[in-house]
C-alpha positions as a Markdown table, in Angstrom:
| # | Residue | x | y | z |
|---|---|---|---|---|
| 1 | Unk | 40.9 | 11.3 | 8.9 |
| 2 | Unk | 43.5 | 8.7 | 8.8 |
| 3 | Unk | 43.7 | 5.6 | 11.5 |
| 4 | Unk | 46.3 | 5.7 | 13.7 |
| 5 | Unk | 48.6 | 2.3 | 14.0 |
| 6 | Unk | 48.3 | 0.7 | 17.4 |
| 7 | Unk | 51.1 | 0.4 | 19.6 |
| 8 | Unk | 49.6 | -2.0 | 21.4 |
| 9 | Unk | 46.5 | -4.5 | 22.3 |
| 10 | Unk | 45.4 | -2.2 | 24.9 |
| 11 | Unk | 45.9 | 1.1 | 22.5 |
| 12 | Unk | 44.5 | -1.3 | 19.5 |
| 13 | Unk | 40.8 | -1.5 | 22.0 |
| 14 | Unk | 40.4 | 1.4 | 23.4 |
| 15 | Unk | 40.9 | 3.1 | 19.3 |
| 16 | Unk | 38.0 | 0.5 | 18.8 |
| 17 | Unk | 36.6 | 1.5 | 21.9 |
| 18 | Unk | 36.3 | 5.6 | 21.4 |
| 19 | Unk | 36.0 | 5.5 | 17.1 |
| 20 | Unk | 33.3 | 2.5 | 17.0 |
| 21 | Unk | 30.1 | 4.1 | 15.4 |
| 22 | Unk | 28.2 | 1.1 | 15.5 |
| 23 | Unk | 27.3 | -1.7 | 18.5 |
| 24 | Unk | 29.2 | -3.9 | 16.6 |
| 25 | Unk | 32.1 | -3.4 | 18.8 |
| 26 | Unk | 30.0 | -5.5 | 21.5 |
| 27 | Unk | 31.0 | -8.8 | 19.5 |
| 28 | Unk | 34.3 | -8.0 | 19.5 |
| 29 | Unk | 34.1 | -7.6 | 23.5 |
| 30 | Unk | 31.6 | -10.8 | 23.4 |
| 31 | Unk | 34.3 | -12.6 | 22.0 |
| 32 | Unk | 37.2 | -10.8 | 24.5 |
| 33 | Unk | 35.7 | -12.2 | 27.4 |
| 34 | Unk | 35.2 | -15.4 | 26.2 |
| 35 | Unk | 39.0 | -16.0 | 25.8 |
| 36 | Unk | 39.4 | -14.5 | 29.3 |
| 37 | Unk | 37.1 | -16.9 | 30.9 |
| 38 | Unk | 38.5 | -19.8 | 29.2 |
| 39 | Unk | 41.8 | -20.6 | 31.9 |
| 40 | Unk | 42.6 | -23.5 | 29.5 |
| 41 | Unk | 43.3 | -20.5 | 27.4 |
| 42 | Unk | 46.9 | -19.3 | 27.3 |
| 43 | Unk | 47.0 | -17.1 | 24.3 |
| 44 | Unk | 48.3 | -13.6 | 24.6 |
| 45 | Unk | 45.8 | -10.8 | 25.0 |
| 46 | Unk | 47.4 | -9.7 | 21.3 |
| 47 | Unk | 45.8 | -13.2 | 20.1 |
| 48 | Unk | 42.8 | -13.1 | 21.1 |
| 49 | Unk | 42.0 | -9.4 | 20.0 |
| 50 | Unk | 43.1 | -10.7 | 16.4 |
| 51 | Unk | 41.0 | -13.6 | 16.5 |
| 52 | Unk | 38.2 | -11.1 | 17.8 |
| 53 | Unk | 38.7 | -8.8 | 15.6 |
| 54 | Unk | 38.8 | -12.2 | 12.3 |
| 55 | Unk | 35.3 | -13.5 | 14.0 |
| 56 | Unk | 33.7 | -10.1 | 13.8 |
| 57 | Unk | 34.5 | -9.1 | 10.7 |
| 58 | Unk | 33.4 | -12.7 | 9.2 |
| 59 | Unk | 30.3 | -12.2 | 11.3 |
| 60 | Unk | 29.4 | -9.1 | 9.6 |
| 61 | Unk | 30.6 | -10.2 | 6.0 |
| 62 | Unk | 27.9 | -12.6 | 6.0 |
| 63 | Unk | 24.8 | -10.5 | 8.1 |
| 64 | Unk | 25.6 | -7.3 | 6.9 |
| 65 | Unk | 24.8 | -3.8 | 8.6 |
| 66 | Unk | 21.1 | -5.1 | 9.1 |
| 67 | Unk | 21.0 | -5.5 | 12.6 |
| 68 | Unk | 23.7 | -2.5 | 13.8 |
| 69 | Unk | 22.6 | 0.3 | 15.7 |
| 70 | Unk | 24.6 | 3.1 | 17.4 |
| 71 | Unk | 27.6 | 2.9 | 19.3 |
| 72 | Unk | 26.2 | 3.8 | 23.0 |
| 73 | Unk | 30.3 | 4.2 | 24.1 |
| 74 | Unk | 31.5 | 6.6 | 21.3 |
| 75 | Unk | 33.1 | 9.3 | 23.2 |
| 76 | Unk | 35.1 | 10.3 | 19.9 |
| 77 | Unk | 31.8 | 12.5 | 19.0 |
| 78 | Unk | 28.9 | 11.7 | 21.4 |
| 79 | Unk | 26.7 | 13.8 | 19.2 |
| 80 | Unk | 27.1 | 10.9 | 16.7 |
| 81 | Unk | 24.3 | 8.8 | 18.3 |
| 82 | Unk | 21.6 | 11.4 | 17.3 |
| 83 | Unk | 22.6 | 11.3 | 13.7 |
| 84 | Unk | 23.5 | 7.5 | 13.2 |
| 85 | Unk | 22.9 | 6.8 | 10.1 |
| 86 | Unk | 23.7 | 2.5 | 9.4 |
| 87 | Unk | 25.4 | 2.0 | 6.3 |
| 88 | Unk | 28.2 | 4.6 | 6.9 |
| 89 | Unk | 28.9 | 3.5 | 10.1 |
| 90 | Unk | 29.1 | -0.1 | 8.9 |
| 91 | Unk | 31.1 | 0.6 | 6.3 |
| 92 | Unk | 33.6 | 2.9 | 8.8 |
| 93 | Unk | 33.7 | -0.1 | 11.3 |
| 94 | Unk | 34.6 | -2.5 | 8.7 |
| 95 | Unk | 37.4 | -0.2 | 7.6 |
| 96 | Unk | 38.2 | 0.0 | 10.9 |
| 97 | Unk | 38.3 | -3.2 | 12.2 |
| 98 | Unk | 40.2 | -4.5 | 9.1 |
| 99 | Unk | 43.4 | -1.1 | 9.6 |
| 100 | Unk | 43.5 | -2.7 | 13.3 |
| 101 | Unk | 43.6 | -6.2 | 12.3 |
| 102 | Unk | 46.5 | -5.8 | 9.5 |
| 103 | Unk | 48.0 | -4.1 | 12.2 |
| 104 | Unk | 48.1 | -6.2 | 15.1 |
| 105 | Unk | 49.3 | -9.1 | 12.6 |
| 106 | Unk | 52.3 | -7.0 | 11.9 |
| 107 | Unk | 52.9 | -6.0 | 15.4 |
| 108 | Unk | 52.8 | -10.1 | 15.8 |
| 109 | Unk | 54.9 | -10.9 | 13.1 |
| 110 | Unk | 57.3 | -8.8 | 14.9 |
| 111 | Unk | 57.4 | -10.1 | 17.9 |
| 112 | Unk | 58.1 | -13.6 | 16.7 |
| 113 | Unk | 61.1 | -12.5 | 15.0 |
């Protein structure tokens, strides 16, 4: 099945939020609530779920799937958990994350036109 183009930050996390397969989607929040706890920082919400999104995904370029398990908030199929199996959920995450990202750079790109 094809990802769907956010229209939106907020439509951009909760696709990340219901698709995820893996707990890697806790970094991407980890890194979410950093910016939001940071009042010196102004950023849009639409910046900080792009640089999210870049630190993840150089996160897990460099570790790999090693340390990944299943996503405990995947309400796309919550029959997922009991067949998790590491490498093609990485692998669908990393796709994932990467559609989103390309995304939300366009979506950017378009509002500073």
């Amino acid at each position: 099945m094809p990802f769907e183009p956010p229209v939106s930050t907020s439509h951009s996390l909760l696709t990340l939020n219901e698709t995820m397969r893996s707990d890697i989607l806790r970094d991407i929040h980890h890194y979410l609530h950093k910016y939001n706890d940071d009042k010196n920082d102004s950023r849009s919400p639409l910046d900080w779920l792009i640089e999210s999104l870049e630190r993840t995904l150089d996160l897990y370029n460099l570790i790999g799937e090693g340390g990944i398990d299943s996503n405990p908030f995947n309400t796309a199929d919550p029959m997922y958990r009991y067949k998790f199996k590491k490498e093609e959920a990485y692998k669908h995450d990393m796709k994932l994350m990467k559609f989103q990202l390309k995304a939300l750079k366009k979506m950017k790109s378009e509002f500073t036109h």
